[in-house]
N, C-alpha and C positions, 0 to 999 in steps of 0.2 A: 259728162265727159269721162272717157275710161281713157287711164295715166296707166296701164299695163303695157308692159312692151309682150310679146309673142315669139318666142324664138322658136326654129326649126328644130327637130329631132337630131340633124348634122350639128347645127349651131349646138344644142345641147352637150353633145356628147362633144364637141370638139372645147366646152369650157369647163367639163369634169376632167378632161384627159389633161387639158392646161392645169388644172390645180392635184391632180395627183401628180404632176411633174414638177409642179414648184413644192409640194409636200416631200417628194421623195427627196428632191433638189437641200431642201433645208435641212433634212434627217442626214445626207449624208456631208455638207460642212458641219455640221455641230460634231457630230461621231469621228471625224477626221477619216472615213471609211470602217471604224468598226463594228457597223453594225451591216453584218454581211448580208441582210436581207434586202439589200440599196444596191443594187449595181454601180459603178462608178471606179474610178481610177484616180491616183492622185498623179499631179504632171507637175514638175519642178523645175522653172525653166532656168538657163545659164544666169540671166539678172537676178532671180532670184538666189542659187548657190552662191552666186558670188557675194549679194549683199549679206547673207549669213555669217556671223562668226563664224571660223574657221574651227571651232568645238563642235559645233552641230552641224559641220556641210560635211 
């Protein structure tokens, strides 16, 4: 009995492309965006400034 699954060359590339998005994904919350080789943007919403001490918002 073969317990191999077979996936497609689309299926393939479509679950390396999913993990260099969660790879890229984690590089850029850890780095907070400094590591400029991560595209990505930081978005700060109203609930969040507000819930901020007012020293850092």
């Amino acid at each position: 009995m073969n317990d191999q699954i077979t996936l497609s060359a689309k299926e393939q590339t479509e679950i390396g492309r999913a993990a260099m998005i969660a790879e890229q994904n984690d590089r850029f919350r850890k780095t907070w965006g400094a590591d400029v080789t991560v595209p990505g943007q930081i978005v700060v919403t109203p609930g969040i400034t507000w819930a901020l001490p007012s020293a850092m918002a």
